[in-house]
Every structure is written in C-alpha cells, then in structure tokens.
C-alpha positions as CSV (number, residue, x, y, z in Angstrom):
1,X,0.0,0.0,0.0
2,X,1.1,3.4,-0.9
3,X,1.9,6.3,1.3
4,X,-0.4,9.7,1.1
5,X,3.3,11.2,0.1
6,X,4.2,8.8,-2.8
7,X,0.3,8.7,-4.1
8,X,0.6,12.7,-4.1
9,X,4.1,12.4,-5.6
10,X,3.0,10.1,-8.6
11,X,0.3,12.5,-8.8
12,X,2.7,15.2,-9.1
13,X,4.7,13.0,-11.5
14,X,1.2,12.5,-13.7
15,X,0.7,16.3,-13.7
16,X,4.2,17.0,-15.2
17,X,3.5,14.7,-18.0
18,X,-0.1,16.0,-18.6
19,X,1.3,19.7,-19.2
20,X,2.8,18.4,-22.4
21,X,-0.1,16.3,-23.7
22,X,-0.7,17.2,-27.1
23,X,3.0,19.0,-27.8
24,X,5.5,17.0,-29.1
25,X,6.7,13.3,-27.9
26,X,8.6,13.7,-24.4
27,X,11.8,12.3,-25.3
28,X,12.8,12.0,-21.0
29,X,12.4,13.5,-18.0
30,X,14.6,14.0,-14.8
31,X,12.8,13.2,-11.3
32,X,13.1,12.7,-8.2
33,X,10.8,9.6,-6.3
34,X,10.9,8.5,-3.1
35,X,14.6,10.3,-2.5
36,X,15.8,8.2,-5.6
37,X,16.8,10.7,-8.3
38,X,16.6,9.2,-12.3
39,X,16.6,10.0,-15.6
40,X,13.6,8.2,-17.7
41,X,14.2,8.0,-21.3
42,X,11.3,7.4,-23.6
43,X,11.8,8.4,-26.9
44,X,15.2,8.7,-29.3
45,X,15.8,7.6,-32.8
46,X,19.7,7.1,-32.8
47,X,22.8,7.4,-30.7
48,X,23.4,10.9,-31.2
49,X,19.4,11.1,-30.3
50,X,20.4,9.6,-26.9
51,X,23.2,11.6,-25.9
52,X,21.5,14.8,-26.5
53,X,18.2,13.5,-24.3
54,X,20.6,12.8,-21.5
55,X,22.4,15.2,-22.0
56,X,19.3,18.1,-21.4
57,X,18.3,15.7,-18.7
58,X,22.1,15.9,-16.9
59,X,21.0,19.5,-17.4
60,X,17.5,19.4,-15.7
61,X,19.4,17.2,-12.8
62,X,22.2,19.7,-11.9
63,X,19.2,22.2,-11.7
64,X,19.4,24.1,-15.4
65,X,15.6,24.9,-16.7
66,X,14.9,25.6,-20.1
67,X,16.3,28.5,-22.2
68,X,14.5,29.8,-25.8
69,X,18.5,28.9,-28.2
70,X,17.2,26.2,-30.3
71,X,20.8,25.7,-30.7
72,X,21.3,24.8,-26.8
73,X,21.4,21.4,-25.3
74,X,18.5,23.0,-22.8
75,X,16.3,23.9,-25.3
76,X,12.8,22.4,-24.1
77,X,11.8,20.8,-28.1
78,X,14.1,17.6,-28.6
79,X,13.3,18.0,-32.5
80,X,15.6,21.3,-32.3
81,X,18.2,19.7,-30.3
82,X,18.1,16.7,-32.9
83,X,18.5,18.4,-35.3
84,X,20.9,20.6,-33.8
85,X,24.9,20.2,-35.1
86,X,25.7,20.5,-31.2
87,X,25.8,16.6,-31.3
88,X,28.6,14.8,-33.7
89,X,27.7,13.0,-35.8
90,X,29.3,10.4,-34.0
91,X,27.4,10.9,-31.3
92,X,29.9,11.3,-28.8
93,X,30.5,14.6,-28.1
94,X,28.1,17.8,-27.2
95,X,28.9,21.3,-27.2
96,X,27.4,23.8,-24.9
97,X,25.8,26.9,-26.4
98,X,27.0,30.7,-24.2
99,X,23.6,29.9,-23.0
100,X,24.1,26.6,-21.4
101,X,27.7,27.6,-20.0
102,X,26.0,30.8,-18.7
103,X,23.1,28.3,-16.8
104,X,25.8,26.7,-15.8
105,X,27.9,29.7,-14.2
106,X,25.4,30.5,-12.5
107,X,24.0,27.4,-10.9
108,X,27.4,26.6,-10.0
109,X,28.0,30.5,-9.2
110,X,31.0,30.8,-10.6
C-alpha cells in the first residue's frame, strides 16, 4: 500500500507529463521519487538522439531549466536539439551553447 506522500508524488509526477499532452513526444524526464533521483528515457531515434536526451536531462538534474536557443542542449523541443549540429555526428561529443555555459555559471556561481 502506498503512502499519502508517494500517491501525491505520482500525482505530481502525472501532472508533469499532462502539461505536455498534445505537444510533441517527451523524449525524457529528470525526477526525483521516493529520494531516488533518475533520468527516464522514452523516446530517441539514434545514438546521437540519446546523448543529447541525457544530456538536457544531466542539465535538468544539476538544476538548469529551459532556455529559448534552439541551438542549446536545454532547449525544451528535442526535434531542435536533434537536429541541432551541437551533437557529432558520431554521437559522442556535445557542445554547450554561451547559453548553457551561462546556466551553468550560474547554478554553480561561478
């Protein structure tokens, strides 16, 4: 049987989800549950795909929200950052837009 604090918090979790319903696919989502902290994937279409969905969750984890460069690993649309040349094409590398090393600064107030 569940907790009244982990039924509100999968309510919480349902919310989150429903506020995109009817925008594009969520590719993943950082969260915390139950003090354990994950990154769900849900959605890419290659490796490059991958890296930049964890990579914008990393993001979300070390507490960056989203910014409005399409050319930024935090953009919030996953088609932009697809698309995006931020991600080799091997996949294996990511490069920060000023606005994502600016975030950063300044979460890590530096």
């Amino acid at each position: 049987m569940q907790s009244d604090a982990q039924v509100m918090q999968e309510h919480t979790n349902v919310d989150a989800v429903n506020v995109d319903a009817g925008k594009e696919m969520v590719a993943g989502r950082y969260i915390r549950r139950n003090g354990i902290r994950e990154i769900e994937i849900y959605e890419y279409s290659s490796f490059s795909s991958l890296v930049a969905v964890l990579a914008h969750e990393l993001g979300h984890a070390l507490g960056l929200g989203h910014n409005n460069n399409p050319q930024s690993v935090m953009s919030p649309s996953s088609e932009q950052r697809d698309e995006d040349s931020s991600v080799s094409t091997s996949g294996t590398s990511i490069s920060l837009s000023t606005d994502d090393i600016s975030a950063l600064r300044t979460q890590c107030r530096l």
